[in-house]
N, C-alpha and C positions, 0 to 999 in steps of 0.2 A: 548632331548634338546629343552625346551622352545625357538621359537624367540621372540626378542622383537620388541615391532611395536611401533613406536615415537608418539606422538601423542601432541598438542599443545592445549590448552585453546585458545577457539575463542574470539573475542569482543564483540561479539553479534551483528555485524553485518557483514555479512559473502560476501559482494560484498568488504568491505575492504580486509574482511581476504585474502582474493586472489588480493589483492592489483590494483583492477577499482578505476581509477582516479575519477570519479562521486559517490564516494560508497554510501555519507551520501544521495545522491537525489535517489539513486537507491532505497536504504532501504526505506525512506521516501514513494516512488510510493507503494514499495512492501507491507508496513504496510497499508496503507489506502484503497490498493486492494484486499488485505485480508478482510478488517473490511466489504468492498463492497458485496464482494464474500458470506461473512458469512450470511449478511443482505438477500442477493436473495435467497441462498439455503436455510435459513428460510424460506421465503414463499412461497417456489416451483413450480418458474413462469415457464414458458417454453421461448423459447430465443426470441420466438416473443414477448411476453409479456413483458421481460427482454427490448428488443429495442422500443419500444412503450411509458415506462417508465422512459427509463432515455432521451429518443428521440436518437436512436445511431442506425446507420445500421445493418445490421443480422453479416455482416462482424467485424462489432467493437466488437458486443456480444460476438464472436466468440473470437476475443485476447482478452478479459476481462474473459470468464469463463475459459479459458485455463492457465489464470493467466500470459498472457505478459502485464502485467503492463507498460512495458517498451513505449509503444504505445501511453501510455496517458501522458497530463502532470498532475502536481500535483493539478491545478487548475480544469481539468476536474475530476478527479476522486473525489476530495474532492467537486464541483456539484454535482456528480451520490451520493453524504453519503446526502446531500440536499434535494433532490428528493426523496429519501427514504424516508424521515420527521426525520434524524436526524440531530442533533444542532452541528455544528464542532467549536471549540473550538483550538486557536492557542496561547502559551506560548513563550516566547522565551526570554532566560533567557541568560546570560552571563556566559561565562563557569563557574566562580566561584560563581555564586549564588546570586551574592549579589544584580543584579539588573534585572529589568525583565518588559514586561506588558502582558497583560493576553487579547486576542479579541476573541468575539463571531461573527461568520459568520452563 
């Protein structure tokens, strides 16, 4: 006898799917801590190097390679994508689309 295991279709953002009141900021920190993350382990700094660069204590490196995003705000983390030499890009449209503006930072 097979069981069956339930299983639900996430949103894609999974600090909702478990129902955090901050879900859309949470996701938000976690998407741009990522893009960070990926940027550093591309160039294969060491964490001294890492706090030197974006100017952040050994301690801060320390919740950013660990991935507690949660530590930063969204303003700091989108800095550290700056500091890297990349171009951050902010959209913000209205749920249905229809109107919108587009800023480069």
């Amino acid at each position: 006898m097979k069981e069956e295991i339930e299983c639900y279709e996430g949103s894609g953002n999974v600090f909702a799917d478990i129902g955090l009141k901050d879900a859309d900021e949470l996701f938000a920190r976690a998407q741009i801590g990522v893009e960070v993350l990926k940027i550093l382990k591309d160039r294969k700094l060491k964490q001294r190097e890492i706090g030197e660069l974006l100017g952040i204590k050994q301690t801060e490196v320390s919740h950013l390679v660990n991935g507690r995003f949660s530590r930063f705000s969204e303003g700091k983390l989108l800095a550290f994508l700056k500091k890297l030499d990349r171009k951050v890009m902010l959209v913000i449209n209205q749920e249905d689309n229809t109107h919108g503006i587009s800023l480069s930072l």
